[in-house]
N, C-alpha and C positions, 0 to 999 in steps of 0.2 A: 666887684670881688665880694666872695659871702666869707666872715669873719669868721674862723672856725678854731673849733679846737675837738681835742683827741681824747678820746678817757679810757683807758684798758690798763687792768694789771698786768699785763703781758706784754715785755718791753717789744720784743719779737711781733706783737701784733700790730702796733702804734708804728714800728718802723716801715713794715712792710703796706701799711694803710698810708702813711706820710708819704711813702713812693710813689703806690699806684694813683694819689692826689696829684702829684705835682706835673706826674708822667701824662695821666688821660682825664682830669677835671681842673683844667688852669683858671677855672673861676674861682676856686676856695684858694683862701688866703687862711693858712695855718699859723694861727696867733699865739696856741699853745697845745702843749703835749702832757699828759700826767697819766703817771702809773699808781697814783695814790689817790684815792676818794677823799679822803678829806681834803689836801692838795687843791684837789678838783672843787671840790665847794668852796671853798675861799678864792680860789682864785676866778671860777664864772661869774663870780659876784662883781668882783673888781673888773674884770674884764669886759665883760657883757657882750658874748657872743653873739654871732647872729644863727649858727649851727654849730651842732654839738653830736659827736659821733660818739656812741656810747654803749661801751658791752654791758651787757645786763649783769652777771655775774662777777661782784669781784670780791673779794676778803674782807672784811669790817665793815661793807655798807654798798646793796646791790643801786644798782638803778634805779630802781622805785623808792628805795627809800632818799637816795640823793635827791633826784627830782622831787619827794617830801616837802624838803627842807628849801627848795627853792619856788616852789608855787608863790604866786600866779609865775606860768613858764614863759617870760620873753622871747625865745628862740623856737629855732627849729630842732628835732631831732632825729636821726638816724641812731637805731639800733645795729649794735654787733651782735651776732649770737649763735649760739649753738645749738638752739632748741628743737627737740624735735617737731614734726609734722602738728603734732595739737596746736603748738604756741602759736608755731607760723599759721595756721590758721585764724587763729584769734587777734595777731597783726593786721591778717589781712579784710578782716571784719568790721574793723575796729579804722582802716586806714591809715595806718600805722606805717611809717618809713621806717624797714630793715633791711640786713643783708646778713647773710648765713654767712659763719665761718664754713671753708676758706672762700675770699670775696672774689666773686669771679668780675672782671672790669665792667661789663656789660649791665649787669648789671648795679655796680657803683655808677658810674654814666647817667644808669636813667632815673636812680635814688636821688643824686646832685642834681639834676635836671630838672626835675620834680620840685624841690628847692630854690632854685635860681628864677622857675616861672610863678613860684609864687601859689605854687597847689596846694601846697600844706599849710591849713589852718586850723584854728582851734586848735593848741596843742593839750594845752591842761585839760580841755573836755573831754578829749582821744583817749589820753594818759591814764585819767580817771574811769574811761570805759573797759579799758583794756585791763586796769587791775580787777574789777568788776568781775567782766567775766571768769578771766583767773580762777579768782577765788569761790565765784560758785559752781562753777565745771570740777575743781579740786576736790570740793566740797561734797558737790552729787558724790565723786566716784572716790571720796576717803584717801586721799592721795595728795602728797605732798610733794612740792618741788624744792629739792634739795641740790646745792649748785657743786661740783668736783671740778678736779683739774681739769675736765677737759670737756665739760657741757655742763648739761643739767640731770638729774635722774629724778625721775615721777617714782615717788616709792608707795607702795600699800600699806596704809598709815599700821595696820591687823597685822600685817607680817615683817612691823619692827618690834625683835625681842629685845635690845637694848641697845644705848649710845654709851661707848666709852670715848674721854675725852683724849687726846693729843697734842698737846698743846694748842695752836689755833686751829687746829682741825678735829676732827671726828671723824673715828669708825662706829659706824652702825650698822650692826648683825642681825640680819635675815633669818626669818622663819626655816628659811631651805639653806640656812650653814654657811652662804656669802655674807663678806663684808662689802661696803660701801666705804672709801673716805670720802668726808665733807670738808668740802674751805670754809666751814663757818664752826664757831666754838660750841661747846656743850651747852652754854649758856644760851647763846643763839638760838640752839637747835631744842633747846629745852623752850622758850620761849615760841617759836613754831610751833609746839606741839600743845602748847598750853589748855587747849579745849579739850584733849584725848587722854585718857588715864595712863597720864604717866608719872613717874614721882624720880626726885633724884635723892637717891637712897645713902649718895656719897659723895663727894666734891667730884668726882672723875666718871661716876656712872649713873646714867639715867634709867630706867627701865620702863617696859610696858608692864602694867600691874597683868594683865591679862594672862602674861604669858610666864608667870611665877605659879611652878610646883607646888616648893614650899619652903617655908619658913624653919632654919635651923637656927636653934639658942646657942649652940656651940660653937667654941671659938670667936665669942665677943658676938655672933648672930651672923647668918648670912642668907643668899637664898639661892636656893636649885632652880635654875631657869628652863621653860621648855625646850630649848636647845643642849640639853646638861652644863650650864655651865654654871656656875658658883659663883657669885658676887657680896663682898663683904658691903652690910649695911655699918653706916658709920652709926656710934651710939646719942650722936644729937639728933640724928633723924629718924631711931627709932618707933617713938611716941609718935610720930606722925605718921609712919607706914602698920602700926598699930591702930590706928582711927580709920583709915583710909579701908582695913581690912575688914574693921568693921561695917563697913560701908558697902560692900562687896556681895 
């Protein structure tokens, strides 16, 4: 029996993966279930699986950064995900065990299988290759991967006009007048973007400097976005979007 456990913030996904386990891979032995990433890291600790089935995306702490915090990696793992065609790519270069949401058996079957013979090794070396690449394919094409309810979105880092926050989540507003929500905080997302001129001008808004009209003194100060939209800069953070413009 291979010791397993389940990690998905989507209680809906865990169930229906607990199912299709018990139903067509009776060699995994499910030890534990969790919808919460922290959860998940205390508890693989203690636990000490032998696979670990693991969507990438989830709210306060994706994949890669969980797997961070647990290197060197003991187990096995299988990815859940949503990702488009680039990623799965880069899994599969990489020799990386996933399965695309929605998991079709056949392929679960021969991911498990793959596992039980003993194919998959080196995992922290994979893991480490796989963020790798990521980040310099992102990096060529200025593009970020930002996680939503219901995948991931590649965005063009040039055609974000700004992030407003939402409580845990974020909208961010498109060059071309869409929004995006984000499962991750403004803070997060502020942090992602740390390398690209952006400034958070207010507890709740972040902006691309690029893509600021101009600077109104009125009404405590705010700014006309290329989008037309009007954001109050808050006045602790003036001085610093003042320097920044000098900079420009």
């Amino acid at each position: 029996m291979i010791r397993s456990i389940l990690v998905d913030d989507e209680v809906s996904c865990t169930d229906i993966l607990q199912w299709q386990l018990s139903k067509y891979c009776t060699q995994v032995e499910i030890v534990g279930i969790y919808n919460d990433t922290l959860e998940a890291l205390n508890q693989i600790t203690t636990i000490q699986p032998e696979l670990v089935f693991l969507d990438i995306e989830m709210p306060g702490m994706n994949a890669f950064e969980l797997l961070e915090k647990l290197k060197p990696i003991p187990f096995d793992i299988i990815f859940i995900t949503a990702y488009n065609q680039f990623a799965v790519q880069a899994f599969k270069e990489n020799a990386i065990d996933y399965l695309l949401k929605p998991i079709e058996k056949s392929d679960l079957v021969f991911a498990v299988d793959k596992v039980y013979k003993k194919q998959a090794t080196n995992t922290t070396e994979r893991i480490d290759a796989l963020l790798k690449l990521f980040k310099v394919q992102l990096e060529a094409n200025k593009r970020i991967a930002l996680p939503t309810n219901n995948g991931i979105s590649f965005i063009d880092v040039e055609q974000i006009v700004h992030c407003v926050s939402d409580n845990n989540y974020t909208f961010v507003h498109l060059a071309n007048g869409s929004r995006v929500l984000i499962t991750k905080t403004l803070k997060q997302i502020e942090e992602s973007l740390i390398t690209y001129p952006f400034y958070r001008v207010h507890q709740s808004h972040l902006v691309n400097l690029n893509h600021i009209i101009k600077f109104v003194k009125d009404q405590g100060g705010f700014l006309l976005m290329s989008d037309n939209s009007t954001i109050t800069v808050a006045r602790q953070r003036k001085e610093g979007l003042m320097e920044l413009f000098s900079k420009l």
